[in-house]
C-alpha positions as CSV (number, residue, x, y, z in Angstrom):
1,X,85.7,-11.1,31.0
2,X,84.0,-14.3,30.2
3,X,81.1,-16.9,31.6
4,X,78.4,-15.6,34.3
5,X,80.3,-13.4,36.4
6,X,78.1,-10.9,38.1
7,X,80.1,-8.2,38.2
8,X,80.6,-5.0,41.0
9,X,77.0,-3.8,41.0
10,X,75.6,-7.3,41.4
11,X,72.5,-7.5,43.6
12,X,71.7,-3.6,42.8
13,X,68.5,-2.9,41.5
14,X,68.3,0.4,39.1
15,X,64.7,1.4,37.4
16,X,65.5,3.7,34.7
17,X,62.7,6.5,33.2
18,X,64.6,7.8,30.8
19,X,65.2,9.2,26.9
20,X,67.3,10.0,24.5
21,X,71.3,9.7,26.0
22,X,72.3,10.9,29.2
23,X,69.6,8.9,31.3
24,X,70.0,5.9,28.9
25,X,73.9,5.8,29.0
26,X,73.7,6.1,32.3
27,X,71.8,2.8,33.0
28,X,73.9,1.6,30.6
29,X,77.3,1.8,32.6
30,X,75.2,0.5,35.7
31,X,74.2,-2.7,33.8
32,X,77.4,-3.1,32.8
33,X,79.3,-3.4,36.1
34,X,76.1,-6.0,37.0
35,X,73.5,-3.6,38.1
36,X,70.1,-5.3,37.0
37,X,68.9,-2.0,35.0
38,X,64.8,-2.5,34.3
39,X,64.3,0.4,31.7
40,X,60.7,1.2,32.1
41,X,58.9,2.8,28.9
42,X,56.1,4.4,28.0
43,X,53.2,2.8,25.4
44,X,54.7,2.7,22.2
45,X,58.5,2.6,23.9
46,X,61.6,5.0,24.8
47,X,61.2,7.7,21.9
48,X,64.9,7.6,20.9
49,X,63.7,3.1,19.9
50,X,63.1,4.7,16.2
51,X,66.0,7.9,16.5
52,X,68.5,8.2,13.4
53,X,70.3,6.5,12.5
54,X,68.4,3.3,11.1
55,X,69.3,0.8,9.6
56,X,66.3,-1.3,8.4
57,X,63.8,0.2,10.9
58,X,66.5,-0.5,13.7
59,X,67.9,2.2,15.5
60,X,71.6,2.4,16.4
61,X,71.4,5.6,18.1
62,X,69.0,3.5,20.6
63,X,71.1,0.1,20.0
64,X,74.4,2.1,21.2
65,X,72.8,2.8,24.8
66,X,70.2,0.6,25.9
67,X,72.4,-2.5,25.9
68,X,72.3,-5.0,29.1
69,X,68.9,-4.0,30.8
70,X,65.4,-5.2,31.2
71,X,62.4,-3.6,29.5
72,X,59.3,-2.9,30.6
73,X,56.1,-1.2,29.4
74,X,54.1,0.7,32.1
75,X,51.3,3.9,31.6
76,X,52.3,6.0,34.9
77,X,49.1,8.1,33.8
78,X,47.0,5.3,35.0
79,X,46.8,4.5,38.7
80,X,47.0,0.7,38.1
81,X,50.4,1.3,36.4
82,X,51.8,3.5,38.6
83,X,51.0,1.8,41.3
84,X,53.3,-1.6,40.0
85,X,55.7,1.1,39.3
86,X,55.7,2.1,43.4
87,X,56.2,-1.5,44.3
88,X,59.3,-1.8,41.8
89,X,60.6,0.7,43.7
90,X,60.3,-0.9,47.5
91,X,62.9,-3.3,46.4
92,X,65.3,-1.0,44.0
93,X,67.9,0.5,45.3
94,X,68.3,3.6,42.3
95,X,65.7,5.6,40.3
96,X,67.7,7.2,37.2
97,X,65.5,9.5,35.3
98,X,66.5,12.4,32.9
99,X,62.8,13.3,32.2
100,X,61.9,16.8,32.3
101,X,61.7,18.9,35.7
102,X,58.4,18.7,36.0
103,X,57.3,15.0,35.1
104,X,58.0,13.1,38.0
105,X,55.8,15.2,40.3
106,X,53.4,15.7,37.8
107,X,53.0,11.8,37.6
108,X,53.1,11.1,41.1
109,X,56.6,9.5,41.6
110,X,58.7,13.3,42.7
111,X,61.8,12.3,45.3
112,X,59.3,12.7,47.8
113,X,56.8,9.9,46.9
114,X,60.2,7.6,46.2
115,X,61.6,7.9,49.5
116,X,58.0,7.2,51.6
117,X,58.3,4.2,49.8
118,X,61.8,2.9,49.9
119,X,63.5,5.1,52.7
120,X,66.6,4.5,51.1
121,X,66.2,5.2,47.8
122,X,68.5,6.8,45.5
123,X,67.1,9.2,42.9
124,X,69.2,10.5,40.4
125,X,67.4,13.2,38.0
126,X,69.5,14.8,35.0
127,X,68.4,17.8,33.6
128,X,69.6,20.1,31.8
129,X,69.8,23.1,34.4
130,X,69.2,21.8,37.7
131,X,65.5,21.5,39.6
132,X,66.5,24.8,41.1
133,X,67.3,28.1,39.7
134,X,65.6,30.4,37.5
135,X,66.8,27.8,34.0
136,X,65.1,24.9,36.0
137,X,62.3,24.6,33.2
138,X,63.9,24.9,30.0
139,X,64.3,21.9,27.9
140,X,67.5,20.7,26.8
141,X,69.1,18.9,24.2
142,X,73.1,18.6,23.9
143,X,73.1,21.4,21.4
144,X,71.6,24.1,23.8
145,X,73.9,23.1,26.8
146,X,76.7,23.6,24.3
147,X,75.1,27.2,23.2
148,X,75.0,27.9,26.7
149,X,78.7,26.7,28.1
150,X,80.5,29.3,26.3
151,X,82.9,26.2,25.0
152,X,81.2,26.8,21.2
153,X,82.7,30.5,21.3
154,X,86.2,29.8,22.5
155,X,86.2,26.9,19.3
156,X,86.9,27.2,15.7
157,X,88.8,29.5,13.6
158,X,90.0,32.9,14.8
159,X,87.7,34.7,12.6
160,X,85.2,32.3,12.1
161,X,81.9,31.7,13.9
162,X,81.7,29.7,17.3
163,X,81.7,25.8,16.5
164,X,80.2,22.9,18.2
165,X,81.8,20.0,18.5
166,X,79.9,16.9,16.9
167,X,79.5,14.1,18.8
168,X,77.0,14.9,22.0
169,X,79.7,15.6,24.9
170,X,77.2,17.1,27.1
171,X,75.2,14.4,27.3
172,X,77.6,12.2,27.7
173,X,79.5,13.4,30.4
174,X,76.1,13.8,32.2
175,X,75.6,10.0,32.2
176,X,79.4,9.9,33.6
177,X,78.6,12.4,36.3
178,X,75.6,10.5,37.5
179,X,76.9,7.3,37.0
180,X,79.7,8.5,39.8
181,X,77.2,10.1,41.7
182,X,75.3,6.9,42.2
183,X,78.3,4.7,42.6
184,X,79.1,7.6,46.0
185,X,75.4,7.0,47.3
186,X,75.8,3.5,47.1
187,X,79.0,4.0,49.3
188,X,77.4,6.7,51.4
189,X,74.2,4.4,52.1
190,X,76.4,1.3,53.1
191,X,78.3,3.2,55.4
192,X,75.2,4.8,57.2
193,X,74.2,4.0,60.4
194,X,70.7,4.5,59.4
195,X,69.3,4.6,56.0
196,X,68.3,7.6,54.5
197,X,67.0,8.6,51.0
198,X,69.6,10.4,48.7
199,X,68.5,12.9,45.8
200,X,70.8,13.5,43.4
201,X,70.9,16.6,41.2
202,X,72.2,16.2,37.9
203,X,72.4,19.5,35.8
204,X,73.9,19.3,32.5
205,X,75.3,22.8,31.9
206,X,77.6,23.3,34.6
207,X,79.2,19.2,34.4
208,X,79.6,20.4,30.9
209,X,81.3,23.7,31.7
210,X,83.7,21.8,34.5
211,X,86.0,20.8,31.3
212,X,86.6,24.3,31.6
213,X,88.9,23.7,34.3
214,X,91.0,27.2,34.0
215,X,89.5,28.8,31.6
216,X,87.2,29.7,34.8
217,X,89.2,31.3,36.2
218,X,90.9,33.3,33.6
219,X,87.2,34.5,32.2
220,X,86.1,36.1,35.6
221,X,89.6,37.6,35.7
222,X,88.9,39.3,32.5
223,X,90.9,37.1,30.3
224,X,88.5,34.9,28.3
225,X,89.6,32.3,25.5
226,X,89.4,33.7,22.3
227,X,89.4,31.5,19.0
228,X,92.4,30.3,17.8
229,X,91.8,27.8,15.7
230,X,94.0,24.7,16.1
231,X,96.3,26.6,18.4
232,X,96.6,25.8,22.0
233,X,97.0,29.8,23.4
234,X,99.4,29.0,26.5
235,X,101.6,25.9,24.8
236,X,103.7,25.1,22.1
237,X,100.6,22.9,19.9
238,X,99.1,23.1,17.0
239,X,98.0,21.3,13.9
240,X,99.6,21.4,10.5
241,X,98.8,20.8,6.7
242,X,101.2,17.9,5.4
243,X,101.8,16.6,1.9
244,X,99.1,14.1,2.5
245,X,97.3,14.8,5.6
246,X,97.5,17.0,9.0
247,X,99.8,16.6,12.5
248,X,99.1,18.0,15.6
249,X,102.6,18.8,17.0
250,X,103.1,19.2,21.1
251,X,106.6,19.9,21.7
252,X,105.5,21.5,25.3
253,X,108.0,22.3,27.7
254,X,111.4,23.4,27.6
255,X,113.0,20.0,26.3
256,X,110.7,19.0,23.8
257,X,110.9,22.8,22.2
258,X,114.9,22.4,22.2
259,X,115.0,18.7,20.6
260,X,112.0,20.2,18.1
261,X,113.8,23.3,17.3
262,X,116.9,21.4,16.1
263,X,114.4,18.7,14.3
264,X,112.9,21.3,12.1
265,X,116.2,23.2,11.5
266,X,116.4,25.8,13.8
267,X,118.9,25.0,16.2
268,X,119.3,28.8,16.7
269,X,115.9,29.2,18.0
270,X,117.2,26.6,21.1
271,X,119.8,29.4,21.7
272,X,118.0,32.3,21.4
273,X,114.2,31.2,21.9
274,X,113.0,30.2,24.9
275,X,109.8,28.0,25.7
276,X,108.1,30.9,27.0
277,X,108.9,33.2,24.7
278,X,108.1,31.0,21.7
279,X,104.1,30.6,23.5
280,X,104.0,34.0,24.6
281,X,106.0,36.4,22.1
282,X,106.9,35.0,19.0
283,X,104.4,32.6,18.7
284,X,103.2,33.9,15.4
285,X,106.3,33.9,13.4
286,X,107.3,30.3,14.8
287,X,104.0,28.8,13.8
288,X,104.3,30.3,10.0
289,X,107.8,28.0,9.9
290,X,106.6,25.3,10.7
291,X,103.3,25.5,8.6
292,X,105.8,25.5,5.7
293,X,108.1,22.9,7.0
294,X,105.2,20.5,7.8
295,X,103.8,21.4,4.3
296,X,107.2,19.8,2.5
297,X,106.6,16.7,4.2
298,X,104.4,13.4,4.6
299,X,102.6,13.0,7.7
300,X,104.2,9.6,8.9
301,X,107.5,10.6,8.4
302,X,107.4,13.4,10.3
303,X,105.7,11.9,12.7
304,X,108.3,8.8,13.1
305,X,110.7,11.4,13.3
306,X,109.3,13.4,16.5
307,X,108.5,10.2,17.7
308,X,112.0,9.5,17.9
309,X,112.8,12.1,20.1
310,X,109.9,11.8,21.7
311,X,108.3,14.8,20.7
312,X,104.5,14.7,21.1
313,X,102.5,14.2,18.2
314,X,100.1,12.5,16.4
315,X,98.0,12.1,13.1
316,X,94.7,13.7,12.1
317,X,92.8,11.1,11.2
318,X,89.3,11.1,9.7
319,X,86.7,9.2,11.8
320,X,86.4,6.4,9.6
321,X,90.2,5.8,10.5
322,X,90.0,6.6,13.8
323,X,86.9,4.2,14.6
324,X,88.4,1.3,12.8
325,X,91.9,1.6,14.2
326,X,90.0,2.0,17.7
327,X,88.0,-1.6,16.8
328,X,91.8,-3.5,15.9
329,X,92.9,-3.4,18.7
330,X,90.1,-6.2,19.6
331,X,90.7,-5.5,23.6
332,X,86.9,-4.4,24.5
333,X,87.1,-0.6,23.6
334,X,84.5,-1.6,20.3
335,X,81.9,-4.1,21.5
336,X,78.5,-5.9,18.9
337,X,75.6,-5.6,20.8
338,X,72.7,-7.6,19.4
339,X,69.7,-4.8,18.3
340,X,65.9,-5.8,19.6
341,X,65.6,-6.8,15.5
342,X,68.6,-9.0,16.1
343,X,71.2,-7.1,14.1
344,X,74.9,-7.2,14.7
345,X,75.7,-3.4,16.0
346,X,79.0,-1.9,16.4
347,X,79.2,0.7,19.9
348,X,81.8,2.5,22.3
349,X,83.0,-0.2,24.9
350,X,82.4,0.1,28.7
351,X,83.3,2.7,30.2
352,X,85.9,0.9,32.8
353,X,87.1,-2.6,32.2
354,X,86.9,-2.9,36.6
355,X,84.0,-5.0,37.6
356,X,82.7,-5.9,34.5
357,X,80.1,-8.5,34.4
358,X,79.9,-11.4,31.8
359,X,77.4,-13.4,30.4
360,X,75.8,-12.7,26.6
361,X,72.7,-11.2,28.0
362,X,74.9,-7.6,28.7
363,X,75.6,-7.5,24.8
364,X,71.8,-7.2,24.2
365,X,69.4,-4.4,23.9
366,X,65.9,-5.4,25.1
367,X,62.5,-5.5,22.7
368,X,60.1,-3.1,24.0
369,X,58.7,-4.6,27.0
370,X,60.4,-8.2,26.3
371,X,60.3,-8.4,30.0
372,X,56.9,-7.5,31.4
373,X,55.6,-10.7,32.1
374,X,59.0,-11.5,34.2
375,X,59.1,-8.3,36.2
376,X,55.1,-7.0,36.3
377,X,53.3,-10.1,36.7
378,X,53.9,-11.2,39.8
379,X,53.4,-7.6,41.0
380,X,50.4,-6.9,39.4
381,X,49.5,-10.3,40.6
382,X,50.2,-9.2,44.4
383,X,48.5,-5.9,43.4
384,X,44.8,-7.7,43.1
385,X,45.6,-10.2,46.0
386,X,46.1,-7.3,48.0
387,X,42.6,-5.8,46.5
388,X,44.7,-2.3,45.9
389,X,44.7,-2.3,41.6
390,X,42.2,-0.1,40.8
391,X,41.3,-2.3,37.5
């Protein structure tokens, strides 16, 4: 998308009070689609403005979720401040905030305060266990909500220790769950008869455990997920050592395990073997043939030849690899935002191409309060005339 255009969420109005990655990303999408996002900071800024990585005092950890929104610096400690922050809110249509449980009442800006002020007011809070519940007041980082999933003990090798998995899921998916969640308030709120305020409660753990899908049901049945390694436990897929590399082969189903069977030269076994049986029975014995056969062999060309029957599979590739064949394809899915310092940084794409808005302003991550004198000072300025700032 190119030019101006403004995009699905044009005319919203989102204040974000938020750290770190789930709030942040979360803003993020909304000013994507066109939502004007005004990320409102603390003295001294977001702390997650000096996270690691750095490069040159910049962050691209802050860089790679802050991009498209407005920045402003207000002190909800002080009256004065949080009073401009109250009258932001009589015109916004969404508060995102992924601050912990206690903060917002403790500060005077709770659900409650937010909807005698804007009766239809969205709030979306993300934390890690819920506001409710006996977890409400632990802190959270991706890390524990992995501990706590159960997901880290049903990964890794099958007499190995439990294994996270890198890159911060949790949080992300957080930011994709509340994302949705305003997107249906939005909907519900438009198609009200009379406006109402909406809370939204965002908890991290259980959006993070719903990728369990199954596995659900098959733990309170008595049948939990033990490690496996590599190894899918109820289909034919698994990854394999090559000559120069790994392959994760998915010949799932009944015709992709004949057409693999004779590929890998055992057309007996599409006799004598059926699907089921080769996931259920002899599983072991299969999966030690093909370790060998996949060790004789170079990854692509066993690859182009499953391909060619269309067998599922596909390379292992390191992340290196992966990232820059991800950023040839030069279709959107790797995007340079512009850092507050002005750097050049590489991030994920939006999350949906639908809606986007355009302009060169969404590429850019705001300095630390660049826009104060845009956004506060014709509130504070209404603020005195009224006679209601206490300085």
């Amino acid at each position: 998308m190119s030019g101006d255009t403004p995009g699905a969420l044009s005319g919203i109005r989102v204040l974000e009070l938020t750290h770190a990655i789930a709030g942040p990303h979360t803003g993020q999408i909304l000013a994507d689609h066109g939502a004007d996002v005004i990320k409102v900071e603390p003295p001294g800024g977001e702390l997650a403005r000096d996270a690691l990585p750095t490069v040159d005092g910049d962050s691209t950890y802050f860089a790679a979720q802050n991009r498209g929104k407005r920045s402003v610096v207000l002190d909800l400690k002080q009256p004065s401040d949080l009073a401009a922050f109250l009258r932001l809110v009589e015109g916004a249509d969404v508060v995102v905030t992924n601050y912990s449980v206690d903060v917002p009442k403790r500060l005077g800006w709770d659900f409650d305060v937010l909807a005698s002020v804007n009766p239809s007011i969205i709030m979306a809070r993300i934390t890690g266990f819920g506001t409710t519940g006996a977890d409400r007041a632990m802190l959270a980082y991706d890390g524990i909500i992995q501990a706590m999933s159960g997901i880290p003990h049903m990964t890794g090798p099958r007499d190995g220790d439990p294994t996270f998995i890198a890159p911060f899921v949790a949080d992300h998916l957080a930011a994709y769950r509340a994302t949705m969640s305003v997107l249906m308030a939005l909907r519900v709120r438009d198609t009200a008869r009379e406006p109402a305020p909406q809370f939204i409660d965002i908890d991290m753990i259980s959006t993070y455990m719903g990728v369990l899908a199954h596995d659900v049901d098959e733990s309170l049945s008595g049948r939990p997920h033990m490690r496996d390694g590599n190894r899918v436990p109820k289909a034919t897929s698994n990854t394999y050592a090559t000559q120069d590399g790994f392959v994760h082969l998915a010949p799932v189903g009944p015709g992709p395990w004949e057409r693999f069977c004779h590929v890998i030269g055992r057309p007996d076994w599409a006799e004598t073997v059926s699907y089921e049986d080769a996931v259920l029975e002899v599983r072991d014995d299969i999966d030690a043939y093909v370790a060998d056969w996949c060790r004789d062999r170079e990854r692509d060309a066993i690859l182009e030849q499953l391909q060619a029957l269309s067998i599922p599979c596909g390379p292992v590739l390191a992340l290196d690899e992966a990232v820059r064949r991800l950023d040839e394809r030069a279709d959107g899915r790797v995007v340079r935002v512009t850092s507050p310092a002005g750097r050049s940084v590489a991030v994920p794409g939006p999350f949906t191409p639908v809606g986007l808005a355009g302009g060169a302003g969404r590429l850019r991550v705001p300095r630390l309060g660049e826009h104060d004198d845009e956004v506060l000072s014709p509130i504070r300025a209404e603020l005195a005339g009224r006679g209601t700032d206490p300085d």
